[in-house]
N, C-alpha and C positions, 0 to 999 in steps of 0.2 A: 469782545464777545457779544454776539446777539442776544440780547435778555428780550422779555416776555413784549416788557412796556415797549421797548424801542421797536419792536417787531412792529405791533400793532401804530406806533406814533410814523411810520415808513408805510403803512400799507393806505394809511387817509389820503396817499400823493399816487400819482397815476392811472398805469392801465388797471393796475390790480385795485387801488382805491376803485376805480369805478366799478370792478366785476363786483368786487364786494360790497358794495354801496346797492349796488341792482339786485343782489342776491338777497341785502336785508331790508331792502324799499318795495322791491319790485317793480311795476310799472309806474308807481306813484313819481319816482323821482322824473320819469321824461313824460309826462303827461297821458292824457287817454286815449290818447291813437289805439293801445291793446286792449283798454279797458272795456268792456261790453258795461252798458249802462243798466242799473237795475230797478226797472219799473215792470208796472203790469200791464205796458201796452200791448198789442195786439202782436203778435210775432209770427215769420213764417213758417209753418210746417218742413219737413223733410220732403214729404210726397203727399199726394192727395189723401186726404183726411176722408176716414169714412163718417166718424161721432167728431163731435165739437165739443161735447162734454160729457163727464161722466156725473153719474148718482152709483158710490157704495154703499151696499148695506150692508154694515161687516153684523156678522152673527160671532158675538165673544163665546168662546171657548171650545168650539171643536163639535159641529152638526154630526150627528150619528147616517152617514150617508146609507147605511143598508136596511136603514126604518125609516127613511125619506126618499132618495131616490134610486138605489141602487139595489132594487131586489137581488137576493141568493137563495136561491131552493135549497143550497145545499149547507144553507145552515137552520131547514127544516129539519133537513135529510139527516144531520150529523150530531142536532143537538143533543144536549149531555153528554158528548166524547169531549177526550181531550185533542188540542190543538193540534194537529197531524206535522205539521212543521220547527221550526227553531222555536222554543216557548222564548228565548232571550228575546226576539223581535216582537216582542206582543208589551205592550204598556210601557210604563215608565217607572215601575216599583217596586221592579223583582218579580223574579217567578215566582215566589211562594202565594202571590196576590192573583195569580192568573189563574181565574174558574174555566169551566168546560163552554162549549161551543153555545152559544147563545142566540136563540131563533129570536128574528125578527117580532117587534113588540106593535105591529101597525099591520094594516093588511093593504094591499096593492093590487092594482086596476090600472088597464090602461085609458089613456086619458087623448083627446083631441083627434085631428086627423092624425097626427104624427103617429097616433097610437103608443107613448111616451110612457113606461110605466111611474104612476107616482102616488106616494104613500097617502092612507085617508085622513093623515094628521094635517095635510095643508091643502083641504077640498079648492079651498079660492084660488091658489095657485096651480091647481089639476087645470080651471078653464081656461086658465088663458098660457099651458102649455106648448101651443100652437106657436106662441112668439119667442121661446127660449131656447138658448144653444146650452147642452148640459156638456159640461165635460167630468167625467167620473175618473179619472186617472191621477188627476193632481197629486204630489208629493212635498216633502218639507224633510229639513236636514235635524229637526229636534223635536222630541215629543214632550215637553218643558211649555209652559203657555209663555213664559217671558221670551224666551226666545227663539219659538214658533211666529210670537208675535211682531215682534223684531223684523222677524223675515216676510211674513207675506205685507207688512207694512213700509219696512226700509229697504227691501233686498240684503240685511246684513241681519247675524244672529244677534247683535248687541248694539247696546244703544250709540247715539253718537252722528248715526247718517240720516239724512232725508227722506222722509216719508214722499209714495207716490205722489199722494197729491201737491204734495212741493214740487216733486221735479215737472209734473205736470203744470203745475202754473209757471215754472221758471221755464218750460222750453217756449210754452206758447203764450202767453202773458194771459188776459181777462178780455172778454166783448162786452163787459160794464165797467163805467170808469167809480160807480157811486158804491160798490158792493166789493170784498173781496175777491180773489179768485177761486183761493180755497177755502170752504166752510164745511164746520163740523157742528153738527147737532147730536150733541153727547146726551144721554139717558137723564131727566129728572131727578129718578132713584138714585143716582152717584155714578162714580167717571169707571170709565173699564179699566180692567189689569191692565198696569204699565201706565194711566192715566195719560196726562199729555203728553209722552215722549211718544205715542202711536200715530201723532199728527207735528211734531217736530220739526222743522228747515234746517236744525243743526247747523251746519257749514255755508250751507245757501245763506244770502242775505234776507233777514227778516220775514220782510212784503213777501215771499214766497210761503211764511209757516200758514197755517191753519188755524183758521179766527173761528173761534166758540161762540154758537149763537144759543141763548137759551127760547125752549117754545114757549115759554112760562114767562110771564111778568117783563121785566126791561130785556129788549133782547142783547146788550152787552153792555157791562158793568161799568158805570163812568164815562160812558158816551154822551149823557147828556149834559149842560152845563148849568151850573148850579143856577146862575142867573140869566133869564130871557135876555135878547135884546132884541129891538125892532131888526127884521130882514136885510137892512139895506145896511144897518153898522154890520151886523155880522159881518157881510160880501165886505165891504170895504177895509175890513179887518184882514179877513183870507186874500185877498189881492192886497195887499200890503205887504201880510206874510209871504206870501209869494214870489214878489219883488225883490224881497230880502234873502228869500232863500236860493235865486237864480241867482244876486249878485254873491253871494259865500261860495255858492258852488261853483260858478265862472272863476273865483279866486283858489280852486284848490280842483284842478282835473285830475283825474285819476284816479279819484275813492269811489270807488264804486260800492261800499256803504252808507257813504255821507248820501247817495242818491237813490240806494234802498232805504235811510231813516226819512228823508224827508217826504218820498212816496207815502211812509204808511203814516205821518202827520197827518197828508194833505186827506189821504183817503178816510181817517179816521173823521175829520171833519166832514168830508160830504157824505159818511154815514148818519150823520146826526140829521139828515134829511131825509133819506132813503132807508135807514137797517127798518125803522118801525113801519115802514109804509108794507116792505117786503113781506110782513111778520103778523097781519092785519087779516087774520084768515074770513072776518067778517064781512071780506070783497067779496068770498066766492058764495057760491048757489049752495042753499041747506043740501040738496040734493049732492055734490059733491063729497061737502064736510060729511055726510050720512055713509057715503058710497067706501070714503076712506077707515069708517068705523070711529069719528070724531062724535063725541057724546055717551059715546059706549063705556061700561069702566076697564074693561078690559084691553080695549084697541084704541082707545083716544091719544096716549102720549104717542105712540110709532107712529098713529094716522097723521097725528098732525107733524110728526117730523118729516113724513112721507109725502104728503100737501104743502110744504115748506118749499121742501126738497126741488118739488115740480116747478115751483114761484122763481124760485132761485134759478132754474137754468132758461127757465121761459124770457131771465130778466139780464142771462147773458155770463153768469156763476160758473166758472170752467171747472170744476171739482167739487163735490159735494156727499157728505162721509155721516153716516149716520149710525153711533155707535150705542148698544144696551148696556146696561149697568155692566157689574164688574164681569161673570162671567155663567149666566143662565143657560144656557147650549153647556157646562161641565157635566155631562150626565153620571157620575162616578156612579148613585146611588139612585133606585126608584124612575129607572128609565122612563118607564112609560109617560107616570104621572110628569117630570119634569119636563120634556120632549114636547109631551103635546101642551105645556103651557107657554113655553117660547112660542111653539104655532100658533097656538091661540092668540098672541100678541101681535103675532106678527103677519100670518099670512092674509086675513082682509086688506090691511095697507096694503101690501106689498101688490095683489094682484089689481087695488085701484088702482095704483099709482102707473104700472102696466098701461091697463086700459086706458087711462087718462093721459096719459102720455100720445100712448097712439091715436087718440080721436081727436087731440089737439096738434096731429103731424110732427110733433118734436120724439118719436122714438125713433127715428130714422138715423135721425144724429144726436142721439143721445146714448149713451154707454150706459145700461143698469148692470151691476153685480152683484152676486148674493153669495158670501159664503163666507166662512169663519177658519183659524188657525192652521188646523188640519183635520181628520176624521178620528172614527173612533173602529176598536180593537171587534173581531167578529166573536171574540170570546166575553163571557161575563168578569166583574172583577171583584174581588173577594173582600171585602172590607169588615172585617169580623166574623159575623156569620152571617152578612148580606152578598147575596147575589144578584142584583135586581139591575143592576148598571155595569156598562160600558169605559173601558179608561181611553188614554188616548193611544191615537195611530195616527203617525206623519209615514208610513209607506203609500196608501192611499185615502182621497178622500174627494168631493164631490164640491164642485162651485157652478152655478150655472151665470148665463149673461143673457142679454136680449138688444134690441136694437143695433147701434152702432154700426148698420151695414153687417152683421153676423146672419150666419144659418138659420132659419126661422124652424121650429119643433128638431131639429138636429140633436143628434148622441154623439161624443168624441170620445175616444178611449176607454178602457175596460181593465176593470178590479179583478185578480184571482177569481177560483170559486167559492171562495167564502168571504170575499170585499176586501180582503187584508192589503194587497201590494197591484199597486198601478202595474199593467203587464201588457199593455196594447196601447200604445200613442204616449208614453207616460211624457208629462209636464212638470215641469219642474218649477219654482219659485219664480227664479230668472227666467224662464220662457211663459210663461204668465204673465211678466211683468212685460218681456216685451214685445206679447199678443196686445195687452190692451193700449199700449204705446203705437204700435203698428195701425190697431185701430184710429187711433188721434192724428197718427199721418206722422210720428215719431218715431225716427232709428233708435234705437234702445245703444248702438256703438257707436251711435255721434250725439247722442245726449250726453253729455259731459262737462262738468263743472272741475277749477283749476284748484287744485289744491296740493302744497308744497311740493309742487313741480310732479303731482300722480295726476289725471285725469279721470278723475271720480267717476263714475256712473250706479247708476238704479241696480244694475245687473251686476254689478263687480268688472270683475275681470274675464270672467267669463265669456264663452260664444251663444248668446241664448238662442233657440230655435223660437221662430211663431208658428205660433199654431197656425197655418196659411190654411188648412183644411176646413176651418170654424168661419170664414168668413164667405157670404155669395158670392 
């Protein structure tokens, strides 16, 4: 009789040893012929690349699009009624929390040649409206900030998968050998909801995740080494290691781990020359630092992550993520006042960062984006006997972009009559994701990473559209 042990002591011999042996080795057992090697060299695109890199500027918690870019008369026209449609579609907390129809808390103008309308809370970014593609349609599968954020960061509602700028450094590797590829310049005040799973590699190898730079004091924790040595022991030391690390890995093809760990060794090393030089904003002109809102109390910590930001891709930073505390854009309560203090924060950097970009010829191929989780609901939301705030709305909501070869003062897409539901070009997570892939000269369905025989992607499984209309 066949028992368990003898079964398995028969299958170490043959064809079937070997299928099984390949199944639980994988490529390791016949060497790297299949194995793709994982470093952050230079890699080639799919197609011509319009951006070479991106700057996100994620806004935590959900921008109220119809007090920023998205006017509706007709939640002039209708305020204090109730919601005319399905009240279940509205927030995330039960009908009993859903107040009436809630007008607009900002007042709107149009702005530029494009004649673009955009609200008075973010004047700095009204002038240089000329350079951005708004798209007002965008949508999202949950109205939940954990796994809202999940999604327009990993493509998936939970945690576990690769964040954009991972898959974007693992399709096209870095054009700096001394800097990561992706950086993230997290808030002073403390890390956003969901904290570092928002910038994750998960399954990707390492050298792909998202290196935390602080604007403040040492710019990464333990970088530097506790004991100087003169220059030349240092080098002598790293060409050593080096040597040693070429002979272990000649002795073992086919881990293509063992050559994602040793990558982010070497690279952590020649940051210990270069992270602080990057991070030294006392190179640029006061003029600059002033223009960004750097000295100001209000706009100093975005300005300077926003003048970082620029440093970083001027110096060849393929991904670069610029996150607020936990989540200031929640407008549940005191819309107005909360609303215009995010702009306050934020909209000087953002519209330097713009124009500095463009006067120094890197917006062309550079990808900026601005936009947070999802939007928010056209009704007010009832929080005892407060009515002053908005909840959330993943049916529609608004993100704009600029450079990267896109539409210059261009509109895509259109909200109901009251901003509620993407209803003209709608966008979806996955066709977001692989518009600004398209941009970087990436197929969003041949980006894919191997894992237990699925072939992973950004997008899922899905067919995502690009937005083909948003770009000149």
């Amino acid at each position: 009789m066949l028992t368990r042990r003898s079964f398995f002591q028969n299958m170490s011999d043959g064809l079937c040893g070997a299928a099984l042996a390949h199944l639980f080795a994988g490529d390791r057992l016949w060497g790297a012929a299949a194995q793709a090697r994982h470093d952050l060299s230079p890699k080639s695109a799919h197609h011509p690349a319009r951006a070479k890199a991106v700057i996100h500027l994620f806004m935590n918690g959900g921008p109220s699009q119809m007090d920023l870019f998205d006017p509706k008369p007709a939640l002039e026209k209708h305020a204090g009624k109730s919601f005319p449609g399905n009240i279940e579609e509205l927030g995330n907390v039960g009908t009993s929390n859903v107040g009436a129809i809630m007008p607009p808390v900002c007042k709107f103008a149009r702005h530029g040649q494009s004649g673009i309308w955009m609200s008075d809370a973010l004047p700095h970014t009204a002038r240089v409206v000329d350079e951005l593609c708004f798209m007002h349609s965008l949508w999202t599968d949950h109205p939940n900030h954990d796994n809202a954020l999940y999604k327009i960061h990993t493509g998936r509602l939970f945690m576990g998968h690769p964040s954009l700028g991972s898959w974007v450094a693992y399709g096209l590797g870095s054009e700096c050998k001394d800097l990561p590829a992706y950086v993230v310049l997290d808030d002073p005040l403390g890390l956003p909801k969901n904290d570092v799973r928002n910038w994750t590699s998960a399954y990707l190898p390492q050298v792909y995740q998202g290196t935390r730079f602080r604007s403040i004091g040492a710019p990464i924790l333990n970088l530097t080494p506790e004991n100087e040595e003169p220059s030349a022991v240092s080098q002598a030391a790293r060409d050593l290691l080096e040597r040693l690390d070429g002979r272990h890995r000649a002795q073992r093809p086919g881990y293509g781990e063992l050559d994602a760990r040793i990558e982010a060794y070497s690279l952590a090393a020649r940051m210990q020359l270069s992270a602080s030089d990057v991070l030294d904003l006392d190179q640029e002109s006061e003029a600059t630092r002033a223009a960004y809102g750097i000295g100001q109390k209000i706009t100093d910590s975005y300005g300077r992550r926003c003048l970082l930001a620029r440093r970083m891709v001027e110096r060849g930073v393929r991904f670069v993520q610029i996150f607020m505390e936990d989540q200031p854009w929640d407008n549940h309560s005191n819309l107005e006042g909360t609303l215009r203090s995010a702009c306050e924060r934020t909209d000087q950097p953002v519209a330097a960062l713009i124009k500095d970009l463009k006067q120094r010829g890197l917006l062309d191929d550079t990808l900026v984006i601005w936009g947070g989780e999802f939007g928010r609901t056209p009704t007010s939301q009832k929080i005892g006997n407060d009515f002053s705030g908005r909840d959330h709305n993943m049916q529609g909501f608004t993100s704009w972009m600029a450079g990267g070869g896109l539409k210059k003062g261009f509109v895509y897409g259109e909200t109901d009559e009251l901003g509620h539901k993407a209803v003209v070009n709608p966008v979806s997570v996955p066709d977001f994701h692989a518009t600004i892939l398209h941009a970087l000269g990436l197929d969003a369905e041949r980006l894919h990473f191997e894992r237990n025989g699925l072939e992973e992607r950004l997008t899922g499984f899905t067919a995502p559209k690009v937005a083909k209309a948003v770009f000149a």
